[in-house]
C-alpha positions as CSV (number, residue, x, y, z in Angstrom):
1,X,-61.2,10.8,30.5
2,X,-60.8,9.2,34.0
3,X,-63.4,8.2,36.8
4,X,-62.6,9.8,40.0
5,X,-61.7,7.4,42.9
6,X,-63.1,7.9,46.4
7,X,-60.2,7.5,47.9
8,X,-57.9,10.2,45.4
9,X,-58.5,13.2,47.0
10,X,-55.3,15.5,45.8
11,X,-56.7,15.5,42.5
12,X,-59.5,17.9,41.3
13,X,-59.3,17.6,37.1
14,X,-61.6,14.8,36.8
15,X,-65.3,15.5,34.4
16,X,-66.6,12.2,35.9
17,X,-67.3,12.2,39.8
18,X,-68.5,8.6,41.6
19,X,-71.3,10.8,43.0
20,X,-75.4,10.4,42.8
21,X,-75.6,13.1,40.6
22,X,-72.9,11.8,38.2
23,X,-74.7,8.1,38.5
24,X,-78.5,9.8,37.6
25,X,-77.2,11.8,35.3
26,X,-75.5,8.8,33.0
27,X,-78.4,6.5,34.1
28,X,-81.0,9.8,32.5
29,X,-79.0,9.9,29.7
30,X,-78.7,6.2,28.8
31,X,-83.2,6.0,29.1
32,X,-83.2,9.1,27.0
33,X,-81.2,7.4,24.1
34,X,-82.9,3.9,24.0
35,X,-86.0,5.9,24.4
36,X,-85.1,7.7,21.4
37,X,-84.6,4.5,19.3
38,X,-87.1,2.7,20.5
39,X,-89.1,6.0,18.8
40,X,-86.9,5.8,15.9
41,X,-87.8,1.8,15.1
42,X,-91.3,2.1,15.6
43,X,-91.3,5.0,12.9
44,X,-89.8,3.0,10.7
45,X,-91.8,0.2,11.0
46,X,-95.1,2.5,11.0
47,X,-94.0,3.8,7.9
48,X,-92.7,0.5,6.1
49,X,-89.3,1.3,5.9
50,X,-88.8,-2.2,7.5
């Protein structure tokens, strides 16, 4: 998978974009996911699996 370059403009098969919504969107998912195991750890440790 390749980043798209500002300056490449011939080329249209790119999933990733260097574009705001491309940036939130990565940025939402990364919170999401430490979000996630930060949920997952404190379970653990509430139920002394830790």
């Amino acid at each position: 998978m390749q980043i798209r370059d500002k300056e490449d403009n011939e080329s249209e098969d790119y999933i990733l974009q260097k574009n705001k919504k491309t940036k939130f969107g990565a940025t939402f998912i990364a919170i999401i996911v430490v979000i996630i195991i930060a949920v997952i750890a404190m379970t653990g440790v509430y139920f002394d699996y830790w």
